[in-house]
Every structure is written in C-alpha cells, then in structure tokens.
C-alpha positions as CSV (number, residue, x, y, z in Angstrom):
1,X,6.1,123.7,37.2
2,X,6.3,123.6,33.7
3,X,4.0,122.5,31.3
4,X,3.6,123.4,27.6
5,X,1.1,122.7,24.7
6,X,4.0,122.6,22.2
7,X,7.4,120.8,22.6
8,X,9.9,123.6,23.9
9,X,13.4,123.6,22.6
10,X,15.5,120.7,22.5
11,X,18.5,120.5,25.4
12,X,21.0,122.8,24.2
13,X,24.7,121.4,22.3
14,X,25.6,120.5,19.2
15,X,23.8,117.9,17.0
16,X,26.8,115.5,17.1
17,X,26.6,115.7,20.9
18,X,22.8,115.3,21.2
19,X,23.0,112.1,18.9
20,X,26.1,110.6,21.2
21,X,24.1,111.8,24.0
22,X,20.8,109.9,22.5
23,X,23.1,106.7,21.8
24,X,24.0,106.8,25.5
25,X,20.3,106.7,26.8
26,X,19.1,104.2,24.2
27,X,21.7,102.0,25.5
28,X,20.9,102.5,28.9
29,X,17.4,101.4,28.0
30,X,18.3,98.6,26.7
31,X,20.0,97.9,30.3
32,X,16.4,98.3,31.8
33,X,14.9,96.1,29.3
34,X,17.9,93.3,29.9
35,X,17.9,93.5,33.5
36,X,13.9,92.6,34.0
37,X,13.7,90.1,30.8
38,X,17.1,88.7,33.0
39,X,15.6,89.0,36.4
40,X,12.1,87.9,36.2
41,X,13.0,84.4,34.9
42,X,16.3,84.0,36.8
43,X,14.3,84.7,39.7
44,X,11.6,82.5,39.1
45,X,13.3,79.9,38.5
46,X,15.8,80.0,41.2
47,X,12.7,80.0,43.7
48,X,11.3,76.6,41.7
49,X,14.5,74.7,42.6
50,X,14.8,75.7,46.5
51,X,11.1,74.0,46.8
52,X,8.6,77.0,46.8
53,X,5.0,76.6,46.0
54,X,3.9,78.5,42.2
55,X,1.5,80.7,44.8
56,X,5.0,81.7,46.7
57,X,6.6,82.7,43.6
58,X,3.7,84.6,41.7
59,X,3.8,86.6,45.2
60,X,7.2,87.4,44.9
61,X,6.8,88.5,41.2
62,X,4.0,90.8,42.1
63,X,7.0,93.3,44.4
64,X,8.3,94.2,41.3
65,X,4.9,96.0,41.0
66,X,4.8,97.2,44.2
67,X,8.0,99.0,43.9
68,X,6.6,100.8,40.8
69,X,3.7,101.9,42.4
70,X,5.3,102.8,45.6
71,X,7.6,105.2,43.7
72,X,6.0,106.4,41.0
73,X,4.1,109.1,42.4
74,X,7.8,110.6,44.1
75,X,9.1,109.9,40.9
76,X,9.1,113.9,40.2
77,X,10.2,115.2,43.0
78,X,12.9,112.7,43.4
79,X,14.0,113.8,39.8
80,X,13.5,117.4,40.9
81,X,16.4,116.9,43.8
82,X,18.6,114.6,41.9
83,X,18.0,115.5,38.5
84,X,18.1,113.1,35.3
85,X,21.9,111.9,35.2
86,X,22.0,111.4,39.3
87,X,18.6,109.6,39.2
88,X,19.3,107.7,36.3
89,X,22.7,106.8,38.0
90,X,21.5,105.8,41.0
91,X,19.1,103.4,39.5
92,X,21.8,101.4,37.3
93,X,23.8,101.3,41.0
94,X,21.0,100.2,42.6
95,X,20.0,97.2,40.2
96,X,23.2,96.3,40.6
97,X,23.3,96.0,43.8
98,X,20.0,94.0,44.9
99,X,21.5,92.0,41.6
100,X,24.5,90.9,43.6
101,X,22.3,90.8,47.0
102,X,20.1,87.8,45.7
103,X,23.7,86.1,45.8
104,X,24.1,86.5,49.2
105,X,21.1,86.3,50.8
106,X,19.1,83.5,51.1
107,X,16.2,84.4,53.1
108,X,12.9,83.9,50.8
109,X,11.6,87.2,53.3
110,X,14.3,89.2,52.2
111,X,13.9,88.5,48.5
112,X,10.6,90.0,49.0
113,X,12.1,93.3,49.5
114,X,15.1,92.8,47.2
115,X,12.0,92.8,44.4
116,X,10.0,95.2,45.7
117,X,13.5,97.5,45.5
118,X,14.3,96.1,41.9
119,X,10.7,97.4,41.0
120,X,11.5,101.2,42.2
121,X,15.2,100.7,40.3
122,X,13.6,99.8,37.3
123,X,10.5,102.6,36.8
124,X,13.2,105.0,38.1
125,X,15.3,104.1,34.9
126,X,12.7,103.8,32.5
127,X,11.0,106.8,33.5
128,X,14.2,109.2,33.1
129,X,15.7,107.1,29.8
130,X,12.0,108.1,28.3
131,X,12.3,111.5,29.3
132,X,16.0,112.4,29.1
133,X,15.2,110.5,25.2
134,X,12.5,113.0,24.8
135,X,14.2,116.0,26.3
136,X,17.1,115.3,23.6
137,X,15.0,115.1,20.6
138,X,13.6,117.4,17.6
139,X,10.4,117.6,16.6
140,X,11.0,117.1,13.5
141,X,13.0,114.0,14.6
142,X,11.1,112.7,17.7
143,X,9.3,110.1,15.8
144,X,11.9,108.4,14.7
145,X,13.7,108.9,18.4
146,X,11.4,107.6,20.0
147,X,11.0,104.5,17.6
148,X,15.0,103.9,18.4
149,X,14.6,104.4,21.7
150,X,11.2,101.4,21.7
151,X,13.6,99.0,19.7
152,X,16.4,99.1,21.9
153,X,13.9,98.4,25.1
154,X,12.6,95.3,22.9
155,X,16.4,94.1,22.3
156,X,17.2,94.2,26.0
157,X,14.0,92.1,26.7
158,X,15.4,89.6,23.9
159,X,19.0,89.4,25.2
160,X,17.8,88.8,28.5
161,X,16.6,85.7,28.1
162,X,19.2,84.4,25.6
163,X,21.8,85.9,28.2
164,X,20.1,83.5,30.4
165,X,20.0,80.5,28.3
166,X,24.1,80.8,28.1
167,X,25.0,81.0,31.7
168,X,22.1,79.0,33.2
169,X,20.5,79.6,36.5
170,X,22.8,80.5,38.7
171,X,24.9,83.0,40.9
172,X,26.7,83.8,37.9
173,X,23.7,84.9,36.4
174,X,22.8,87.3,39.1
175,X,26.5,88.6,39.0
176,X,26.3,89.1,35.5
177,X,23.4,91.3,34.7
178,X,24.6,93.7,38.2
179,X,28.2,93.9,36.3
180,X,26.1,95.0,33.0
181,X,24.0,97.7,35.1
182,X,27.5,99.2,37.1
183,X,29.0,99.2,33.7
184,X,26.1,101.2,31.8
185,X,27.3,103.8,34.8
186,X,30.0,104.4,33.3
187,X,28.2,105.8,30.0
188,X,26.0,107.6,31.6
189,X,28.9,109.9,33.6
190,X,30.7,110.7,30.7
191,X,31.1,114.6,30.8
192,X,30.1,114.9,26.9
193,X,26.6,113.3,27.5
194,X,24.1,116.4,27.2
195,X,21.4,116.3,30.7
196,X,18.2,118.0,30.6
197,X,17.8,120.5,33.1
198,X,16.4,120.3,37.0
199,X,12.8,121.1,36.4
200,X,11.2,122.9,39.1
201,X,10.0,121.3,42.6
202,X,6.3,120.3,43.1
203,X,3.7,118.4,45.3
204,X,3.1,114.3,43.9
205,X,0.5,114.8,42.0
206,X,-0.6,111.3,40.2
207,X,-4.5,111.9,39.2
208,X,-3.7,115.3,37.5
209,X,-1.3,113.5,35.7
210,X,-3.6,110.7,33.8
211,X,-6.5,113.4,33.5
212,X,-3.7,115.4,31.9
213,X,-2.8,111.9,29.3
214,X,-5.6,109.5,29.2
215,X,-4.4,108.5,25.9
216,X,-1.1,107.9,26.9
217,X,-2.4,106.0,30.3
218,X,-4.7,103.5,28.0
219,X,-1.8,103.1,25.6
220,X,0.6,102.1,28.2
221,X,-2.3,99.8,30.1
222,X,-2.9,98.0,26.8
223,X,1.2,97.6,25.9
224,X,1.6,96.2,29.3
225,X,-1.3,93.8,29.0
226,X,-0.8,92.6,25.8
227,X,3.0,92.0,25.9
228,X,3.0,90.2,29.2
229,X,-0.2,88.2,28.4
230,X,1.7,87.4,24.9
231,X,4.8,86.4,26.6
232,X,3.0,84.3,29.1
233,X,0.8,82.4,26.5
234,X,1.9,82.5,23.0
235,X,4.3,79.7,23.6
236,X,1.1,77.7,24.7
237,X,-0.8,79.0,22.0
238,X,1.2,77.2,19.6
239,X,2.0,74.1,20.9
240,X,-1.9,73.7,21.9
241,X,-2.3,73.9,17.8
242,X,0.5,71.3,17.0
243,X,3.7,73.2,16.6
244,X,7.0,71.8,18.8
245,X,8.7,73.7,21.7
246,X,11.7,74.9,19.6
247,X,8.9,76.1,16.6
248,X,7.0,78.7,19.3
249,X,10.4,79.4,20.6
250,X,11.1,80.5,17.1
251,X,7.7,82.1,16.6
252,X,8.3,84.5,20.5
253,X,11.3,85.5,18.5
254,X,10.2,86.5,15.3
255,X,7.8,88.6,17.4
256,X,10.4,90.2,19.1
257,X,12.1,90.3,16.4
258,X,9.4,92.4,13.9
259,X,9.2,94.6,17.2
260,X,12.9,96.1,17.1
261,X,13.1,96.1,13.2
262,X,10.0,97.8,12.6
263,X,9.8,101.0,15.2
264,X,12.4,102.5,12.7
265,X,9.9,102.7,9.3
266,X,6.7,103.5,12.4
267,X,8.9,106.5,13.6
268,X,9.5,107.6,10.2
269,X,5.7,107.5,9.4
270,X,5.3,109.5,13.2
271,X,7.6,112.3,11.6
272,X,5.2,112.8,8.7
273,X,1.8,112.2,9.7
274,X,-0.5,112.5,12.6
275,X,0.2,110.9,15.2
276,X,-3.0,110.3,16.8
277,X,-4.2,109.1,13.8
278,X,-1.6,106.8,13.1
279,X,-1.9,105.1,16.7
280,X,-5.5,104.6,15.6
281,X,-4.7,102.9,12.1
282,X,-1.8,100.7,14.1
283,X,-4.8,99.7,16.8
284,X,-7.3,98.8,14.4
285,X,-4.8,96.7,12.0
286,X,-3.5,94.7,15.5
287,X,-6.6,94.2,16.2
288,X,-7.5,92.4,12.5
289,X,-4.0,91.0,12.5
290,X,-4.6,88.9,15.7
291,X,-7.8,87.6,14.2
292,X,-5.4,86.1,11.5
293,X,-3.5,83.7,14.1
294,X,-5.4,80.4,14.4
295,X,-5.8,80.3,10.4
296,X,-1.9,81.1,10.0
297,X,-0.4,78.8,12.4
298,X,-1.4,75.9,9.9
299,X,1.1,77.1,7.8
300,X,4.7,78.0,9.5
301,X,5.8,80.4,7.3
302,X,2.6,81.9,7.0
303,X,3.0,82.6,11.1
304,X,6.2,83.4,11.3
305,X,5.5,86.7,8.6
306,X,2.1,87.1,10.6
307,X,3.4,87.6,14.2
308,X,6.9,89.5,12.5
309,X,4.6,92.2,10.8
310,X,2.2,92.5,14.0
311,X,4.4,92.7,16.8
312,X,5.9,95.6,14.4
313,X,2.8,97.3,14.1
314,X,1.2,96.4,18.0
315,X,4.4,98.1,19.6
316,X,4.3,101.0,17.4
317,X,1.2,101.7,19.0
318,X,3.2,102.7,22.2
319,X,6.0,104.1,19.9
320,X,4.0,106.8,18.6
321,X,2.5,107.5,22.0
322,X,5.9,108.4,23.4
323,X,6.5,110.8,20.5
324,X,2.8,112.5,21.2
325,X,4.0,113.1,25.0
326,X,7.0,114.1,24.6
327,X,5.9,116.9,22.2
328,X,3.5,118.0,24.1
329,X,5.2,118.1,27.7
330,X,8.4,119.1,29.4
331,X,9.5,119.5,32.7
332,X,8.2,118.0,36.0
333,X,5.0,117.0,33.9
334,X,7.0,115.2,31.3
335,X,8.5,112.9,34.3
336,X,4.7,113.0,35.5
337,X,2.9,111.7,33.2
338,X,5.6,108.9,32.2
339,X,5.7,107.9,36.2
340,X,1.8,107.6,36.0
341,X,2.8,105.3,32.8
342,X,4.4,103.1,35.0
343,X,1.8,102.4,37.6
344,X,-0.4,102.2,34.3
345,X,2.4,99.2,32.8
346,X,1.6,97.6,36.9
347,X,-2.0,97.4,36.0
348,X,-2.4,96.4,32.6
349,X,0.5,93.5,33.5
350,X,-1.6,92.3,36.1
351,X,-4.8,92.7,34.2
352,X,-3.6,91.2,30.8
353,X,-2.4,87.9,31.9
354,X,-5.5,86.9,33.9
355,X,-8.0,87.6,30.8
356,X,-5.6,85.6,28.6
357,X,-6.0,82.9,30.9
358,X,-9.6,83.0,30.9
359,X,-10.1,83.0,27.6
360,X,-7.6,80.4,26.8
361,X,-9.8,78.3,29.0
362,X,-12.9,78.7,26.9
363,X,-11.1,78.3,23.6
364,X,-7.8,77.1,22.4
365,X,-7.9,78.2,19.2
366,X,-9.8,81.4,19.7
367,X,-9.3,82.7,22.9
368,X,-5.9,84.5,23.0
369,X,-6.1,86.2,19.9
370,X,-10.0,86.9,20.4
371,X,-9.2,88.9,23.9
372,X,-6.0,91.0,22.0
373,X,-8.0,91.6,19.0
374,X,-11.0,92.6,21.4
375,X,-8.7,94.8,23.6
376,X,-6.7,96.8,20.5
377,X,-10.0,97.5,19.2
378,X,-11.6,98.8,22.3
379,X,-8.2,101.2,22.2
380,X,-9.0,102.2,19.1
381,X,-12.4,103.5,19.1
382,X,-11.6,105.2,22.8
383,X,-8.6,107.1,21.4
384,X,-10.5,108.2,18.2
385,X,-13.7,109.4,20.6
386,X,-12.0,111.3,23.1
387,X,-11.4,114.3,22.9
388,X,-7.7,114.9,24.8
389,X,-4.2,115.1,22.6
390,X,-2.7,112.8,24.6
C-alpha cells in the first residue's frame, strides 16, 4: 500500500504527452458529468409519461446511490486488478450499455437495476478520471489541474441538459448519450495516453479512509448537498420572488456558467497560496454571498453577477480540495479516499435536498439561501478547527 505525506513524482513521459494525456481525462469527465445531467432527467421523465407515481420515480432515482455505495468500498481493489485505463474503460462501456438497455427493456423492475448499475458506472469513472487527473499533475501545476478538470465536470452537467432539450425525451436520447460514452473509449485507448501505474492490492478499507480525509469527506458532503439542493430549488427560488420560467432558466445557467469559467483564476490562486486556507476564505465568502440572494433578485442584473461570482467561488471550494488530496496521496489510498468521496457525494445529495425543502417551507424568501449560507459556514469553522491536512 502506498501512502505518502508529500505528492510523489508525477507519471513519467514527456510534458507534451502528460498535457495530451490530461486533455484526454478531462474530456472523459466531462462524459461522466454529461451522461448523469443526461440520465437523471431523461429518466425521470420517461417514468412521468408511462404513468408512475412521483414516490415510484424518487425510488428509482435513489439506485443511482445505491450503486455508488455498493461499489465504492471495492473501488480499490477493483482498480488494483484492472488498473486506471481498463477500469476507466470499462465504465464508459458500461454506461453505454445500460444507456441503450433502457431502450429495450421496458420492465419498471428492471430499470431498477439498470440505475443501480449506472450508479457503479458512474463513481467508477469519476473516481479514476480524479485520480488518473491527479496522478498526471505537478505540484506546482495541480491547482490549476484540478480547476480544469472541476470545469469540464460542470460543462458536461450543462450540456446534458441542453443535449436534452434538442432531441427530447425519447429513445434517441438514450441512444445518444451511450454512442457519446462508447466514443470517449476510443480516447481513452489511444497508446499515447500516459496511465498511472497498478498500485498495490489491499483489503476495502472505507473508515480508514475518511479518518485518513475528514476534510475532504465534509467538502465533498457539502458540494453534493448544496449543488443538488441548488439544482432542485433555485428555479423555485426565483419564480416564488417574481421572475419568469425562462428568467431562472437563465439565472441556473449563469450559475453554471460562473462555475466552469472561474475554477481557472481559483486554481491559479491554489498554485500560490495555501490551500487549506483558501478553502476557508472560499467557505466563508459563499456563505455571505448566499445571504445576498433575496435582496439581489429585485434587480436582474444584479442576480445574474451574484449567482455568476458565487457558483465560481462555492465550487472552488471542492476545486481546491482535489488539489489538497491529490498532493498528499498516491496509490491505492488516492483511489481510497476519492471512493469514500463518492459515498460522501450519496449522502450529502440525499441530505441537501430534504433541508432545502424544509426550509423553503418556512420561508420563501429566506429559507434556501439561509440553509446554504448556514451550511458553508459550518464548513468553514470545522475545516479551520481541525486539525488534519486533509
């Protein structure tokens, strides 16, 4: 097992071929983030028009967890045996093919399963694009990695969605996003992509893990949390206050928007400053910034630069954090800790929507923005009391 307190040496081969190499994963990323922002609604909303209840469809949603969980903890061994490119692989194939299944099959039982299998797909390829990104990286250039690597996951979740608005709901759909994943295969097999090496075999071995990253764990639970209860509720938000369909619409994009543009200048910063203290200065100015939404949705473009700015600065938060793992781990612990990450994204994705909720019930004007401001500052003051690097 290996394990280090400072970043080893990058994969070996020339810089040219390292960036290529980098290009390759960062696209593949932004595969994982297109095939669930394409999934998840496509899914949904296929369900709504054969006739099932809202309870039968949040069930079916929930697999997608449950195949995280169920996998993370093998996730090191299973990259052990197969190593990074054959795991990776085998993921994009494997999207593809419960993709095309949903085609296919039409038993409601069955799409169970086809979720709970699109679940394992999906932490499988975000838990080896984060660390083969890592393993390929500088230290003096992981910062700004790392920030590339964030953006591109944030433009697959955008192009999902507007993928989806083009072809409609439909078999095509399906068809389309598991011709995207076979086709990021491709990529990934090319000889002159650089793969980290097989780390050594070990024993699962998930609680070590977060004791080994509790900063990294509550960074991860309050990214998932926040983004999901954001993409649930923001629309709401808005329209609750006044503003049109097609104005939040506008105002989810400009989020997403501020969220790829930004990781770039955020990585740079990571480069030249500590990191642990600049996850702390990003926590605490979310957590002002969300205070700022119900007085600057009475004026649009007031909102609009608001929610650009702080979806920048919120998902730099778990920007920096991949850049503080990855130069402090390698090896089977690297793929550890960023497996544990995943079951931590299951949690905080179940947690953060039903606070949301909750608050939104007691006030409409206060209560989303109240519980993210609330939760970004709890991050903050844990991460700047405890004592572990990571």
């Amino acid at each position: 097992m290996q394990s280090a307190s400072a970043v080893g040496e990058p994969v070996a081969g020339s810089a040219r071929r390292r960036l290529a190499s980098i290009g390759v994963i960062v696209l593949v990323a932004s595969i994982f983030g297109l095939s669930y922002s394409l999934s998840a609604p496509l899914i949904a909303m296929t369900l709504e028009r054969r006739g099932f209840s809202s309870g039968l469809i949040g069930a079916n949603a929930a697999m997608h967890a449950l195949g995280v969980l169920l996998i993370a903890p093998a996730m090191p061994a299973i990259a052990t045996r197969l190593g990074a490119r054959g795991l990776a692989g085998l993921a994009l194939v494997g999207t593809s093919i419960v993709l095309a299944s949903f085609t296919v099959i039409t038993s409601v039982f069955w799409w169970f399963a086809l979720r709970v299998m699109l679940g394992a797909a999906a932490e499988a390829l975000f838990v080896m694009s984060e660390t083969w990104t890592n393993a390929l990286s500088t230290e003096q250039s992981r910062g700004r990695t790392m920030a590339l690597y964030t953006a591109s996951l944030s433009l697959g979740m955008v192009l999902g969605p507007a993928l989806l608005a083009v072809l409609g709901v439909s078999r095509v759909a399906f068809l389309v996003g598991a011709g995207i994943s076979l086709g990021a295969v491709v990529f990934l097999l090319m000889p002159w992509v650089i793969a980290p090496p097989q780390a050594r075999p070990e024993k699962a071995q998930p609680l070590r893990y977060a004791r080994m990253a509790p900063v990294a764990m509550a960074t991860t639970v309050l990214n998932a949390g926040v983004e999901t209860a954001g993409l649930s509720f923001i629309g709401l938000y808005a329209t609750a206050q006044g503003w049109s369909e097609s104005q939040a619409m506008r105002l989810i994009s400009t989020l997403m928007l501020g969220a790829i543009l930004m990781q770039l200048p955020i990585g740079w910063l990571a480069d030249r400053m500590d990191k642990r203290t600049l996850v702390c200065r990003l926590a605490f100015i979310s957590a002002a910034g969300a205070l700022l939404w119900p007085f600057a949705l009475s004026q649009p473009w007031l909102a609009y630069s608001l929610v650009f700015v702080w979806g920048g600065l919120f998902v730099g938060i778990y920007t920096v954090m991949l850049a503080m793992v990855g130069s402090r781990f390698e090896g089977n612990d690297l793929i550890g800790v960023y497996a544990v990450m995943g079951m931590a994204w299951g949690l905080g994705a179940l947690v953060g929507p039903s606070l949301a909720g909750v608050a939104m019930g007691l006030s409409a004007l206060y209560g989303l923005p109240g519980v993210i401001a609330l939760a970004c500052l709890l991050f903050a003051v844990c991460v700047t009391r405890s004592r572990s690097a990571t």
